[in-house]
N, C-alpha and C positions, 0 to 999 in steps of 0.2 A: 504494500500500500504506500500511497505517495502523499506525505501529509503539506500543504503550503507552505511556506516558509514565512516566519513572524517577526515584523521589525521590532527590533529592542523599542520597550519606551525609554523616554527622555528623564533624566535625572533628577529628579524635584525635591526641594528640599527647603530648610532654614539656611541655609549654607555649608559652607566645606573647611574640615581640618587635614593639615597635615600637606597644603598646596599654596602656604605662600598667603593666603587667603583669598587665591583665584579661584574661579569656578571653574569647572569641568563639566563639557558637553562629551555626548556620545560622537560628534563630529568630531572632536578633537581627541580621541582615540579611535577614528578609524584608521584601520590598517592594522591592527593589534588586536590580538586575544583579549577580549577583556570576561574576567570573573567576578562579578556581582556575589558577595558575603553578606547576608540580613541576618545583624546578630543584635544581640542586647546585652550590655556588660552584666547582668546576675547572672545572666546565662552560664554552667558549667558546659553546657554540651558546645555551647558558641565558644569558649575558651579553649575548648579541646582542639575544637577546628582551623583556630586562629593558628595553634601549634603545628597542625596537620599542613598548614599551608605555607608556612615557612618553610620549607624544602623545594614547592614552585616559584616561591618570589625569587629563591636563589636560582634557580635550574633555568627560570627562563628570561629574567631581566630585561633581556631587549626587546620580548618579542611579546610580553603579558603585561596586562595591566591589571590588576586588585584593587578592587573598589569595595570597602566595607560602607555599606548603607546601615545606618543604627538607628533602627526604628522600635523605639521603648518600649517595653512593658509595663513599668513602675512610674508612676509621677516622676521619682526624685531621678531617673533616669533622664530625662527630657528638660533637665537643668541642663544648657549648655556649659555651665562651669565643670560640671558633675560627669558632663562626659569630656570633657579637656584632660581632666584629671585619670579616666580611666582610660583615652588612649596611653598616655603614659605607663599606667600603670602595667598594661597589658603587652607594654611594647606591640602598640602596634607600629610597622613601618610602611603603611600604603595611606592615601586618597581617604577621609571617611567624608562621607555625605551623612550628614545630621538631617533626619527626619521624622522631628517630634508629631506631625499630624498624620503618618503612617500613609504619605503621597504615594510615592515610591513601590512602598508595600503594596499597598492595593494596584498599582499598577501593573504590578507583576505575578498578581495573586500568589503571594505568598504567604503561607498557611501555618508557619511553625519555624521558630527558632532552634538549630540554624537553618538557613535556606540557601543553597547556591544555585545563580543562575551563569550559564556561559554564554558568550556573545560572543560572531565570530569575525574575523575582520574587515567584513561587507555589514557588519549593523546588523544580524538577524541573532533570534534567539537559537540556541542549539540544543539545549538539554536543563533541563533543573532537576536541583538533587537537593534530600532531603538529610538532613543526621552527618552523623560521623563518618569515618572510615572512606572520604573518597580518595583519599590523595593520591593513590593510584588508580584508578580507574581517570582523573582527573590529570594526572598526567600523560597517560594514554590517548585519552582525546585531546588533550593540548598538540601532542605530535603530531598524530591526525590532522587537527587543522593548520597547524603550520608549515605540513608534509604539502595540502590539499592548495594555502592560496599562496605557497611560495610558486609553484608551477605554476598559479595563477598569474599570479604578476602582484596581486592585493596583499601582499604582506610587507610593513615596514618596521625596519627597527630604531631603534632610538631611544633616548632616554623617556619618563613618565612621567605625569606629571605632580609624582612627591615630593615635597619639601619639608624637610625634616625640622621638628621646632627645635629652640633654644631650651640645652638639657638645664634642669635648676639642680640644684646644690642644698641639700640639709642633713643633719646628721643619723635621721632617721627618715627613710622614704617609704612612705604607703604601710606602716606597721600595722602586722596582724592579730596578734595574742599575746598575750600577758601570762605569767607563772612567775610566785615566790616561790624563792631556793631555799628557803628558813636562816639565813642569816643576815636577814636585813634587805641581801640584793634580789633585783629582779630580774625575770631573764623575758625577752621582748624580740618577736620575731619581727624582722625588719626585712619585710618581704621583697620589695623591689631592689635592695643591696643583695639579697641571695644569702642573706646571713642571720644570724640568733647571735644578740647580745648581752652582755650582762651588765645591765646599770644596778650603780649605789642607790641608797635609799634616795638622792634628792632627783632622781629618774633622769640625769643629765649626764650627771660623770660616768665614763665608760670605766668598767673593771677589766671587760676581755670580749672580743667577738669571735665564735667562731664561724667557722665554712667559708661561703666566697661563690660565684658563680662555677667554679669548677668541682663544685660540693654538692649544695642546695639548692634548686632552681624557685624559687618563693616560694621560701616555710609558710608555713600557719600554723596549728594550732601545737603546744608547748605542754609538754607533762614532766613535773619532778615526780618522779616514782618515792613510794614510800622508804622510809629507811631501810627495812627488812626486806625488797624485791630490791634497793638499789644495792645492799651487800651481798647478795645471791648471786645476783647478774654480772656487778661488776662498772657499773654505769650510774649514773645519775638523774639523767634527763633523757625524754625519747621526742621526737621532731619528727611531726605530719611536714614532708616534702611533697608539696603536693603537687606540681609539674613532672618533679620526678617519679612519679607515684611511688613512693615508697615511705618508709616509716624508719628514721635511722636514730642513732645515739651519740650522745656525747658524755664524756667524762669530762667533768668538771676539772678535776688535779692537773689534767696535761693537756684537755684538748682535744681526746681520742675521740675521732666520729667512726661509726661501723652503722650499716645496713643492715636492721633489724628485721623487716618484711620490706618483701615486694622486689621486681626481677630489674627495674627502670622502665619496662615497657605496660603499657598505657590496657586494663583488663577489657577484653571483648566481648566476653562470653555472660559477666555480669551475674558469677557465681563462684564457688571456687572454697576449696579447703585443703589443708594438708600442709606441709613444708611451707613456714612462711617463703624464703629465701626463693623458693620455686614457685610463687603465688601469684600473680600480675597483680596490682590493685589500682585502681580509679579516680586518682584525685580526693588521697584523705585529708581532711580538712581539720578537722578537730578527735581531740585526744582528753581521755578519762582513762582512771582506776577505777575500777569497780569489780566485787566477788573475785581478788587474786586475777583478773583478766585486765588489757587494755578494751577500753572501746573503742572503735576507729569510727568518727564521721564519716562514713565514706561517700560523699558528695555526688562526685562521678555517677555513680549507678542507685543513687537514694537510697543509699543502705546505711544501716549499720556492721560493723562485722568486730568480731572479736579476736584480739592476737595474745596469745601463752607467752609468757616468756622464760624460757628454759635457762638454765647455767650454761647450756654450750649455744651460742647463736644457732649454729645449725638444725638445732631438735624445736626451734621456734614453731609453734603454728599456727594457722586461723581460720578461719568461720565465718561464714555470714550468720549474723545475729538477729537480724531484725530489716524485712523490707521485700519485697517482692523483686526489684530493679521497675517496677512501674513507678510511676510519678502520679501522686497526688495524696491526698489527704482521706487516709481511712484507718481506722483503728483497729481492734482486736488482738486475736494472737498474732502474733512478731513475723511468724513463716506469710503472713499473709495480709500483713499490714502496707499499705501504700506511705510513703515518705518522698517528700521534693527537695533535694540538694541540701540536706542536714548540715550543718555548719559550726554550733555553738554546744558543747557538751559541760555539765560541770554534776558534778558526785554530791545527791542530796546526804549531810554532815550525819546520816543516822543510817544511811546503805542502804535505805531500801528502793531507793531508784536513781536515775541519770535523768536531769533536764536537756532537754531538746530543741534548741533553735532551730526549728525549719524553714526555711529561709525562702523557698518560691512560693507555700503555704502561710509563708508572715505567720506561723504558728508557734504557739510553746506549746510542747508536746514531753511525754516521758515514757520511758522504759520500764517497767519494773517487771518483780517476778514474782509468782503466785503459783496456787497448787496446780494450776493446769498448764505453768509455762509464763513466758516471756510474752508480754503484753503492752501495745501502746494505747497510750490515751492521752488525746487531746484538750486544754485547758482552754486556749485563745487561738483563735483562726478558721476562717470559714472555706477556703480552698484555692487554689491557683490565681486564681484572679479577682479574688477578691482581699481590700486590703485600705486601712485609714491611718489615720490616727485619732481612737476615740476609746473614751476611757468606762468607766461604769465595771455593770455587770458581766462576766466574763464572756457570755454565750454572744451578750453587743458587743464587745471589744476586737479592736481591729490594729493590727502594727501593720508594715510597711519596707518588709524582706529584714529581718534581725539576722545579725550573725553569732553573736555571744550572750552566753547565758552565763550568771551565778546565783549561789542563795545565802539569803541575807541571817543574820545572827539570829532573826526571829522565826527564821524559818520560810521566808517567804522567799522570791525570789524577782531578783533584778537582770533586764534584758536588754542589751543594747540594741536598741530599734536602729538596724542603722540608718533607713532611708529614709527614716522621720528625723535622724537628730538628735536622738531621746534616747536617754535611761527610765526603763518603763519599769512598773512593780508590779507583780502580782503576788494577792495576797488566796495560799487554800484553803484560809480559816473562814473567809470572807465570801471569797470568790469572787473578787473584787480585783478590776484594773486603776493602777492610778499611774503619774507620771513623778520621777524623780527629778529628771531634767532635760532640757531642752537646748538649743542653740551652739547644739556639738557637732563637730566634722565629721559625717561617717563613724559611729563607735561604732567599733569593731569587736570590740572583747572587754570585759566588766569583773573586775577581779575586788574584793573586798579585802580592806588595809587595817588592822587592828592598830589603834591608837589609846593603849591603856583598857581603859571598859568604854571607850568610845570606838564608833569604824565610822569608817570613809570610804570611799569609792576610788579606784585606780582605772579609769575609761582611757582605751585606747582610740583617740580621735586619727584614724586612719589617714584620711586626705588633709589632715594638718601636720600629720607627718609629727606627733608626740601622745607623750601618757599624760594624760590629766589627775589630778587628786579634784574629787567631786565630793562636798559632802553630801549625808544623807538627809535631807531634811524629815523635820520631825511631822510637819503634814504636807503631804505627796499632792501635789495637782490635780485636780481630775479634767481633763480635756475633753471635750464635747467638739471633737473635730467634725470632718465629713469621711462620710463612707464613700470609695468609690471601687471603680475594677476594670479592669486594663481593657484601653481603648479598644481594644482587636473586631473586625467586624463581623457579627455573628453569621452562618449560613446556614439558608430559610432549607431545609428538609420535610418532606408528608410525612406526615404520622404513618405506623405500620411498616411494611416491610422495604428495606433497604439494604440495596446491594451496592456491598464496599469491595472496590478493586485497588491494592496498592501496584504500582507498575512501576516494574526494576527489570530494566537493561542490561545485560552484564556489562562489563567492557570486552573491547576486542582482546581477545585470546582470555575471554574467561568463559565459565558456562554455569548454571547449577548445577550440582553431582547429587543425583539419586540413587549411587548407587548403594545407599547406605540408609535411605528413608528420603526423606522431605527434608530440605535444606533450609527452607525457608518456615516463618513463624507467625503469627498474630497474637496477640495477647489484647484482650479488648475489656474495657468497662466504662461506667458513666457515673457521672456527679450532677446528679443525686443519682444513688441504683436503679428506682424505678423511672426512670429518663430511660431504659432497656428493657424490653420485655421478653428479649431471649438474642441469644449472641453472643454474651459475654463470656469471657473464659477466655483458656489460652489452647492454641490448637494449630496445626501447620497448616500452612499455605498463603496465600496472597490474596485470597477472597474469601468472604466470607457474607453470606446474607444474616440481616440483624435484624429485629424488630422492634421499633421505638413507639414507646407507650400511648395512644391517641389521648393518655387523660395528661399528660404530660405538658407544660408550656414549654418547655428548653432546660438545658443543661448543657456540661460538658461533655463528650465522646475524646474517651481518654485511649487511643489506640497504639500500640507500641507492638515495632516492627525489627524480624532478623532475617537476612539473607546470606547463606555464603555463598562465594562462585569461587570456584576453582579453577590455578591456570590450565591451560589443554594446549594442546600441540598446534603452532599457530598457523599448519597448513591445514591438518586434517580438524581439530576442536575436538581430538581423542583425548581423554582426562587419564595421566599417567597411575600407577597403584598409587603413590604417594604424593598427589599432586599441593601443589600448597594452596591456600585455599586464604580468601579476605572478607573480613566480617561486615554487612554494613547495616547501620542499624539508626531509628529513628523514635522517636516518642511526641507522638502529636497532640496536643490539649483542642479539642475543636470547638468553640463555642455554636451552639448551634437550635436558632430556634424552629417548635414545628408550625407548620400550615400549610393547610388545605391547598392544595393544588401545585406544591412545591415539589423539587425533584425530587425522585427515589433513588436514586443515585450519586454515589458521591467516590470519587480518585485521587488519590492519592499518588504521590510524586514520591516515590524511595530512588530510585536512578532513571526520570524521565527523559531521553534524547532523542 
């Protein structure tokens, strides 16, 4: 079949970083590859991809051009300060087009962060891809067409049109998390330096930094082990590396860092146990003691996972603990709880559970365990896209993506709302939200300071690049803000039966291999449940018919997707006994309302070309 060919649309936006403060037209990259990236800085999966694509900016430089479009999710996202600050932080090196009114997005009907679209160097579209894992298949078709319009004559090369900003200077850049060592000092991941330091008490004088970018690729979250694991092990401190995915150690006395879990490579599969050292893990975020185990945030894949730690590193091992790898906000037992990019961990002072920053759910959520197992439950937070700042009752209370959580002396606990600003309280005796404080940089992490029989607050203001001392005031705020929920444009669906086709292309010289079952996966559900009347579950293949409730107004359709395709012989497309095979994989949020006379069909882009 011969589908038309479709002019890219035009670029629209509030303007552009990272070019000088010129705009850019699609005119003024023709003749080049250009790949369109729709990402959102909370995004973990947009983070992942940002890393994925750094190997084409190098590979092709003359002949590609990388366009990240950033088209928000969160209010505080669609501050242009707020994303100045997170290209930096993200090192991004290409063109972004800031597009707070979601121009762009709708123009390209883009469905789901991340989103890649390819443009070829005649101005048409070529392929859109949804998730992770393309970097190869993406560079495959990058050859392809620069194979296609160099015979043409349409292919030029040359420099792009980035313009890299003026680097700033401070002694702490973009810091992540906070941990007392128990003698005073602090130790403070200083994410964008690639490093974990240890400041004296007045959180300025340095004592000692370890790592370096040839170490740690931006730490987060920071755990002193207890005294009795840290004379076991032999270490003192353990460090969520979370680009590197892995989970490493330092020794305080000399310095010594070792790789406690995790291989350096980035987990596909979004499950996993045994040998920590042989384990892939996903961008672990934050870090807890709890029951003689680590907790791992594990962000990446919306889990939690649990790491042992042995006297020999080698006998290390881990666990998923807690999360399906689906994304969104549902409770119960642990094996089948939904969790969104978990971020903020901290150990309730009496062990019977972990608080929970969920961070795309603006949730505070907890872990504990009971006689029938491992269980979450939900405190504050209504689901993916919904998110304020408003205080009250806890079932009305609304944050605004938190990343760090602690609990206060009286047992309550404080949450660094980062995208409001705020250190927020939540009390369980109560059940009551209130606010501590306001008119903060991004906190990031909320560690509590003991000053005699008073405490204080130690907030890590992220994008101000320091540790605050905040006290606690003795009556907390309550903010009667607005509710709102992420602009995305919902899609009008009939009530009743609906056939969902996701459409994945391999690349050339790959194929699916059956020869071992169904390579490919669905996992589907909805927010609220009965927004499905049957369909949900997890079950292979790439379609599936679902039936959406006619008493139903809308919800989300939470659909999450796996494909692998294997290489094959690139004359014949025979798949060798051992061929190697690449994961690719997506998780779609769809908001979606029903009526009468709307389509019954709905596709989905996992590798469309």
């Amino acid at each position: 079949m011969t589908f038309p060919k479709v002019r890219a649309p035009e670029l629209a936006g509030r303007g552009w970083l990272n070019t000088g403060d010129r705009t850019v037209s699609l005119a003024d990259l023709r003749g080049k590859v250009v790949v369109l990236d729709f990402w959102t800085f909370c995004c973990v999966n947009c983070l992942h991809v940002l890393d994925e694509l750094r190997s084409l900016e190098s590979e092709f430089a003359d002949q590609l051009v990388l366009i990240g479009v950033h088209s928000p999710k969160f209010e505080h996202e669609a501050d242009p300060d707020a994303l100045v600050a997170a290209v930096e932080r993200y090192a991004v090196h290409h063109p972004v087009l800031d597009d707070p009114e979601l121009r762009t997005w709708r123009a390209y009907t883009a469905r789901a962060w991340p989103t890649l679209v390819v443009i070829d160097p005649e101005g048409y579209v070529v392929a859109q891809l949804s998730g992770e894992g393309h970097a190869h298949g993406l560079t495959v078709l990058i050859r392809e067409l620069l194979e296609e319009h160099r015979a043409k004559g349409t292919l030029r090369s040359g420099d792009g049109p980035y313009v890299p900003p003026a680097a700033a200077q401070t002694a702490l850049r973009f810091p992540g998390k906070i941990a007392a060592v128990g003698d005073g000092s602090y130790l403070v991941s200083d994410t964008a330096h690639h490093q974990v330091v240890q400041l004296e008490a007045d959180l300025e004088t340095e004592r000692a930094r370890f790592g370096g970018p040839e170490v740690f690729n931006e730490p987060q979250g920071l755990l002193v082990l207890p005294d009795e694991a840290a004379a076991r092990v032999g270490y003192d401190v353990l460090v969520a590396d979370s680009v590197n995915h892995r989970v490493a150690s330092i020794r305080l006395s000399d310095g010594e860092i070792r790789v406690q879990a995790g291989t350096g490579e980035q987990l596909r599969e979004r499950s996993g146990s045994g040998p920590a050292l042989k384990q892939p893990l996903s961008t672990p975020w934050d870090l807890a003691w709890w029951i003689d185990r680590v907790v791992i945030a594990m962000a990446g894949t919306h889990q939690l996972w649990a790491l042992h730690l042995a006297q020999d590193t080698a006998d290390n091992s881990v666990a998923v603990l807690a999360g399906t790898s689906g994304e969104g906000l549902l409770d119960g037992p642990a094996q089948d709880a939904l969790l969104a990019q978990p971020s903020g961990l901290a150990t309730a002072a009496d062990g019977s559970r972990v608080w929970i920053a969920d961070s795309e759910t603006s949730a505070l959520r907890s872990i504990a365990l009971d006689d029938s197992g491992f269980r979450l439950q939900t405190y504050v937070g209504k689901g993916l896209f919904d998110f304020g700042h408003v205080d009250g009752p806890a079932a009305d209370a609304l944050m605004q993506h938190p990343l760090g959580v602690t609990e206060l002396p009286d047992g309550s606990v404080a949450v660094a709302d980062t995208y409001n600003g705020a250190v927020r309280r939540y009390d369980p005796a109560t059940g009551e939200m209130s606010t501590l404080a306001t008119g903060l940089a991004e906190p990031s992490d909320v560690l509590v300071e003991q000053d005699g029989d008073a405490a204080r607050l130690l907030v890590v203001e992220s994008a101000a690049h320091r540790v605050t001392r905040v006290a606690i005031p003795a009556d907390a705020q309550v903010v009667a803000g607005d509710a709102r929920q992420t602009r995305r444009p919902e899609t009008e669906l009939a009530p009743g039966r609906l056939d969902l086709t996701v459409n994945f292309a391999p690349p050339t010289g790959q194929k699916l291999d059956y020869r071992y079952g169904d390579p490919t996966q669905l996992m589907i559900s909805a927010s609220p449940p009965d927004l499905l009347a049957a369909g949900e579950g997890t079950a292979p293949g790439l379609t599936r018919t679902l039936a959406l409730a006619p008493e139903a107004a809308g919800g989300v359709l939470h659909i999450s997707v796996r494909a692998a395709a294997c290489d094959g012989d690139p004359v014949t497309g025979e798949l060798p006994e051992h061929a190697a095979c690449h994961l690719y994989q997506q998780d779609w949020g769809i908001p979606v309302r029903l009526a009468a006379g709307a389509p019954a069909e709905l596709a989905l882009d996992l590798r469309g070309v």
